[in-house]
LUMTORKOL-939002 format. One line per 4 residues: number of its first residue (from 0); their letters; for each residue x, y, z of C-alpha. Coordinates in steps of 0.02 Angstrom, whole numbers. Each point is the difference from the previous one (the first is absolute). Layout:
<kedrens>
NUM) a) X,Y,Z  ...
</kedrens>
This chain:
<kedrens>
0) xxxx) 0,0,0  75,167,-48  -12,127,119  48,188,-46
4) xxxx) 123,88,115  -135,121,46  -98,-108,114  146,-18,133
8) xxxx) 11,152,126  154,121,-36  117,51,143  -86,166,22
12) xxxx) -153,-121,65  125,-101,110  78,175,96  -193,60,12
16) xxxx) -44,-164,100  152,2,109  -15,173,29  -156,-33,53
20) xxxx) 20,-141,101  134,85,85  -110,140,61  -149,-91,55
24) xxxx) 119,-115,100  78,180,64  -183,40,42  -57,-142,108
28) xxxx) 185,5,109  -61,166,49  -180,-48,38  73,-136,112
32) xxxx) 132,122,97  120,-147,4  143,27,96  134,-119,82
36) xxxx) 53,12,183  182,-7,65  -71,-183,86  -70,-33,-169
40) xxxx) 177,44,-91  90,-110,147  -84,-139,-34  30,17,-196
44) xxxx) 188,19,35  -1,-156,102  -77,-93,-109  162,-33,-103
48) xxxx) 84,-54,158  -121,-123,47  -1,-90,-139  208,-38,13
52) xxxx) -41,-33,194  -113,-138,-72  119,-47,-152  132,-19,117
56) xxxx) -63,-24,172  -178,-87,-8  36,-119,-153  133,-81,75
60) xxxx) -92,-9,168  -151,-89,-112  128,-101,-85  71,-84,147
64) xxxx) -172,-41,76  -41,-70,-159  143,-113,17  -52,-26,198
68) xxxx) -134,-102,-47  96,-124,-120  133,-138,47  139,79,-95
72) xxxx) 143,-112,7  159,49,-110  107,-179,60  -155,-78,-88
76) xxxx) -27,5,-168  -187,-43,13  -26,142,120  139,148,-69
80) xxxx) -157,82,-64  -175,47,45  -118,-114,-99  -185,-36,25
84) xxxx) -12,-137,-126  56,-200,-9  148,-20,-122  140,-96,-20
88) xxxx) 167,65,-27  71,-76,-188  178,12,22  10,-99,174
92) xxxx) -118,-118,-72  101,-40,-144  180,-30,116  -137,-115,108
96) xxxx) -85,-97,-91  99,-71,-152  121,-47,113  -143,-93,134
100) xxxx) -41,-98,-136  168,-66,-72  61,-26,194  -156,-92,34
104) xxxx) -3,-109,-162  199,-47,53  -36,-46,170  -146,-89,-87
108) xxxx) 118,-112,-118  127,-21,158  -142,-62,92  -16,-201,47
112) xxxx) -132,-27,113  -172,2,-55  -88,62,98  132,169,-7
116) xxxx) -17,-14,-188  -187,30,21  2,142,138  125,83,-117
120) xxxx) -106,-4,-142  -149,81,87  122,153,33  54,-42,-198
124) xxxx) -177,6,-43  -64,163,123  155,108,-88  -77,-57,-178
128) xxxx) -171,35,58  60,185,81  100,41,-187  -153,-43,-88
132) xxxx) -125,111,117  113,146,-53  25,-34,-179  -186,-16,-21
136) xxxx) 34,210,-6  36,60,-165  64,137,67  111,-72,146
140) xxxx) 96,-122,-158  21,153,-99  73,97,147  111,-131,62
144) xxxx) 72,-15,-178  55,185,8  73,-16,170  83,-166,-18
148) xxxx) 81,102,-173  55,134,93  84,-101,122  83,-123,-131
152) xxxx) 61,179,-80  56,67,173  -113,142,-12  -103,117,147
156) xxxx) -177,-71,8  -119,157,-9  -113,2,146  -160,-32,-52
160) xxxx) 71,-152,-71  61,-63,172  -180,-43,79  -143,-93,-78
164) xxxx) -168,42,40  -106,-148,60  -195,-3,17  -58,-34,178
168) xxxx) -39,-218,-57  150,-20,-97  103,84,157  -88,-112,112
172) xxxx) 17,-158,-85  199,49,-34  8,14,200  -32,-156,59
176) xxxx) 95,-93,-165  182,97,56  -70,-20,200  -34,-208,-37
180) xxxx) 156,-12,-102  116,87,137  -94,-143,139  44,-139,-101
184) xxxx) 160,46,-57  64,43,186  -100,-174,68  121,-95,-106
188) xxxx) 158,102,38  -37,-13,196  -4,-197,-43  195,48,-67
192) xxxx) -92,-99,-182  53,129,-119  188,-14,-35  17,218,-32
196) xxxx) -142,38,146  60,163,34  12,54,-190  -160,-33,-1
200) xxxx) -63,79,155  73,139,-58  -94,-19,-192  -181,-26,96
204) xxxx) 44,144,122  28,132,-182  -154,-64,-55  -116,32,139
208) xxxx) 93,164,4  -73,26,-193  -147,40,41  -94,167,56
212) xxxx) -132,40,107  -84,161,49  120,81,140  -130,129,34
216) xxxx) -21,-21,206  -98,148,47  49,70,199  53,-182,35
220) xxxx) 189,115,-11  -70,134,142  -68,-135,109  164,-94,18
224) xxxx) 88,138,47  -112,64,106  11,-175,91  193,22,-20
228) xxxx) 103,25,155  141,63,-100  -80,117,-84  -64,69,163
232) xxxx) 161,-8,75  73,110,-140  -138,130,4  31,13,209
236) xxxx) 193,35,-49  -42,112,-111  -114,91,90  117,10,175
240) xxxx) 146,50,-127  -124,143,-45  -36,53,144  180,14,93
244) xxxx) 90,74,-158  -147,139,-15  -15,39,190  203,16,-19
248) xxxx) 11,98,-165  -129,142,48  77,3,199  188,17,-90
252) xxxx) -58,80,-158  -96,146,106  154,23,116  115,13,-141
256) xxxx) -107,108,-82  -25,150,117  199,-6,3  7,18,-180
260) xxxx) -136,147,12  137,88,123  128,130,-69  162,-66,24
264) xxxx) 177,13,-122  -30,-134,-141  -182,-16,22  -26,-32,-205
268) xxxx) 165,-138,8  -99,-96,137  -150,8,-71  66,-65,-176
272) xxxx) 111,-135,92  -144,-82,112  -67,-77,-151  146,-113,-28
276) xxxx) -76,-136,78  -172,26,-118  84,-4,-154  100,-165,14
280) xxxx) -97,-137,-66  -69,-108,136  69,-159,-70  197,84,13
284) xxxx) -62,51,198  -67,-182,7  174,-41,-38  99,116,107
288) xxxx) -94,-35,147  2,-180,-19  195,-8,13  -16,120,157
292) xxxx) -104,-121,79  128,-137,-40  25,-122,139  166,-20,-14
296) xxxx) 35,203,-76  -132,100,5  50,151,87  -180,22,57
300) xxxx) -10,-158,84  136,25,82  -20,149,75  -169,-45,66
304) xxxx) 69,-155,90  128,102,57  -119,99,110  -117,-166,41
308) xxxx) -113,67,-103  -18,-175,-95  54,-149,65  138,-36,-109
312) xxxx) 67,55,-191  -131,-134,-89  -139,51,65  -81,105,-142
316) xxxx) -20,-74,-130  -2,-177,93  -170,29,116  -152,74,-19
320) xxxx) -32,109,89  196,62,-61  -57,17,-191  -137,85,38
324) xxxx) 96,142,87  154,-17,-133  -128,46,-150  -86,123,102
328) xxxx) 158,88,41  60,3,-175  -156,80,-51  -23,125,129
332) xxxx) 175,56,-31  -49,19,-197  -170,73,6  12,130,126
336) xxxx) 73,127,-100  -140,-3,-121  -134,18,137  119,147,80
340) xxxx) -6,97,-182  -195,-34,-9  -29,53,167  136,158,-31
344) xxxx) -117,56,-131  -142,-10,103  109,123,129  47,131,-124
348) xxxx) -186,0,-50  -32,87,195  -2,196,23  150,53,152
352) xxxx) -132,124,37  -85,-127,67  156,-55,123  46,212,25
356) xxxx) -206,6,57  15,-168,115  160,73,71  -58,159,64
360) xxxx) -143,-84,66  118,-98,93  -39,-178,-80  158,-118,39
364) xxxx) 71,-109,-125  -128,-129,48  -166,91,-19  73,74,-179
368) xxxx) 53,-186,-67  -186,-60,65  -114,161,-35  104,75,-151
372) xxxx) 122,-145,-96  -111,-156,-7  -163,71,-48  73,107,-120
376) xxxx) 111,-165,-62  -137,-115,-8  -34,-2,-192  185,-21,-6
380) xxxx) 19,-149,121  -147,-79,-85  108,-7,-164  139,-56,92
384) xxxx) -117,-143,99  -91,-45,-150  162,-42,-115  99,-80,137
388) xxxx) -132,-104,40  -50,-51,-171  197,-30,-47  36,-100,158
392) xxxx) -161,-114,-43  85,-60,-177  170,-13,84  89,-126,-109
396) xxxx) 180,23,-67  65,51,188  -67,-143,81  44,-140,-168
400) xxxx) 175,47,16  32,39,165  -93,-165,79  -80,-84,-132
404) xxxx) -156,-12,135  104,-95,97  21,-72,132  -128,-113,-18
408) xxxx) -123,139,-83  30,108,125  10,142,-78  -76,-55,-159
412) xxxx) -127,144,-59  -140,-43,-107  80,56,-154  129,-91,25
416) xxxx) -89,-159,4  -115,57,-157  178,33,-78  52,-197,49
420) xxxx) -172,-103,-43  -5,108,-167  180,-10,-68  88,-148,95
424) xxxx) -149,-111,7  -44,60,-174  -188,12,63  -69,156,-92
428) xxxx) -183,-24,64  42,-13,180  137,123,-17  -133,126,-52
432) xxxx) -122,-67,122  127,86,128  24,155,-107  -178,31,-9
436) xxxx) -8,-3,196  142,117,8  -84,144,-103  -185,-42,101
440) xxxx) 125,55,174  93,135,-57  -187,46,-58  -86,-7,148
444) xxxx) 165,100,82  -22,131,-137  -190,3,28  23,29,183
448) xxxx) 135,127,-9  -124,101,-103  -151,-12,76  75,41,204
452) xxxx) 157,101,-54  -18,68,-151  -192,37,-49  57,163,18
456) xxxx) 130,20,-114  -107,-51,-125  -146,98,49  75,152,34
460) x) -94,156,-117
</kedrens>
């Protein structure tokens, strides 16, 4: 159909409606008398920062109590991943079975009694029965064809090659094929028939380990550990480890601070230098105080036995009650300079008219450190309280290399036993069972910090 050029609008018509558009929208944002608050442009400034908070704070939060509820098991290759469906994992299959069969069929040939001839054949026959369940699936032969290439050409399998989806029958009947197999196999071998009995152990063990179930176990994760005297243990170090460093920091920190807030040569040098401690990484100071604690050299040791203040040079990091002073020390003497800069801000924040009007009124030291410096300070101890708190609570490099949690998980805090189930035992789902209880205490500490101490920091107009 020919159309002329004529019937389409020009760009004069397109401006017009534009134009037009323009004004009427123009029109109707005065009729409204829109206008945005300062609260309204807050929130649409903090917008942008929530959503990193949740990219990376919340996600990984969601990600490990997604893994919580799974039996995530990286020293087992049926349970290295999350899965909800029955499988069976091709490549361990196809280094188990092949092999079952030819050992089975020799000890089969080897075999003279009769009556071992014929148990060996029903483990002969239940192998034949289990390859022909499988290869019944199309698409299980054609995917164990590509694998077994790969693996003749030395080659990485891709992953979604690895696993083998299984409907809920097949799985089932699979189960109890490998299960009945593994019985008979290790009935004969107890009865010392099989002449390579732990070869084969060892072939029906890989091929019960072929096969994958569901690891999804819900809070079954939560409600060991909440059962778990360990776990217990290490929250109740890590909560009396709180507690003494804290109370220590803020009595130190404070004391160090008002001498720092006092005009004396060298103030700026001092103040600069006090942060050595801070700024070494805790894992050298783990170090440096584990060789002063030496019982045979540590410098620290001995002086404190010197003056009977411990029993003898060993006594440290060899008792209880020892380690849990030694990391204590170490970080007191690290973390009180930060609290004494924290709370030194909060000093410099306080008007000396204040202290010139509390002096001619005749207020002692006393009544101006209780009626003028702590009220004033409290915003600023808060800070200090709330961080200290919240950093002694995930205490974890001091402790791992100064004690390890020893003696005898004595000083073991709970991240340092999430740190050992996840990575030495390999056990991601527990692991982040553990993590997942950390983050729910150092909420509830937050959330309680806020709502008695600090409701009015954030309230404040």
């Amino acid at each position: 159909m020919n159309v002329s050029n004529s019937s389409f609008p020009g760009p004069s018509y397109f401006k017009f409606t534009i134009k037009w558009l323009g004004e009427r929208f123009k029109l109707k944002w005065k009729k409204t008398n829109l206008k945005l608050s300062d609260t309204s442009y807050a929130y649409i400034l903090v917008i942008p920062a929530l959503l990193i908070i949740s990219l990376v704070a919340i996600y990984p939060v969601i990600n490990a109590f997604w893994t919580s509820l799974h039996d995530v098991k990286l020293n087992n290759p049926v349970k290295s991943s999350i899965s909800h469906d029955y499988g069976i994992q091709i490549e361990q299959y196809l280094d188990s079975i092949p092999l079952l069969k030819r050992t089975i069929e020799s000890e089969l040939n080897q075999a003279e009694n009769n009556e071992i001839k014929r148990e060996i054949s029903v483990i002969n026959q239940d192998i034949n029965e289990t390859i022909e369940l499988l290869e019944t699936d199309a698409t299980f032969v054609d995917q164990s064809e590509e694998v077994n290439d790969l693996l003749l050409d030395i080659k990485p399998i891709p992953t979604e090659l690895k696993t083998h989806r299984l409907n809920k029958s097949t799985a089932k009947k699979y189960e109890m094929q490998i299960e009945k197999i593994k019985d008979e196999i290790t009935s004969l071998a107890n009865q010392n028939v099989f002449e390579h009995s732990h070869e084969l152990n060892n072939l029906a063990e890989r091929l019960e380990n072929t096969f994958v179930k569901p690891n999804f176990v819900g809070l079954k994760n939560y409600q060991k550990y909440l059962t778990d005297n360990r776990m217990w243990k290490s929250l109740s170090n890590t909560l009396i480890f709180t507690l003494i460093t804290v109370s220590l920091e803020m009595v130190i920190g404070f004391g160090l601070a008002i001498l720092m807030n006092k005009h004396f040569f060298a103030r700026g040098f001092v103040r600069a230098s006090i942060l050595i401690p801070w700024a070494i990484p805790t894992a050298v100071i783990a170090m440096m105080w584990k060789y002063l604690y030496d019982g045979q050299n540590g410098i620290v040791s001995y002086i404190f036995s010197f003056i009977k203040i411990i029993p003898d040079m060993s006594y440290f990091l060899s008792t209880k009650i020892g380690a849990m002073a030694a990391i204590v020390i170490a970080d007191v003497w690290k973390t009180t300079p930060y609290v004494a800069l924290l709370l030194l801000a909060g000093l410099l924040t306080i008007p000396t008219e204040y202290y010139e009007a509390a002096q001619v009124d005749g207020a002692n030291k006393f009544h101006q450190l209780f009626k003028i410096t702590l009220p004033l300070m409290k915003s600023a101890i808060l800070v200090a309280v709330l961080f200290r708190v919240l950093d002694a609570f995930r205490v974890f490099d001091l402790i791992y290399v100064l004690t390890g949690g020893g003696p005898a998980n004595s000083t073991e805090a709970i991240s340092v036993y999430a740190y050992k189930v996840m990575f030495a035992e390999m056990n991601f789902g527990e692991g982040n069972t553990l993590a997942v209880i950390v983050f729910i205490c150092i909420s509830i500490i937050s959330m309680i910090f806020v709502k008695l101490l600090g409701s009015d920091i954030l309230e404040r107009k």
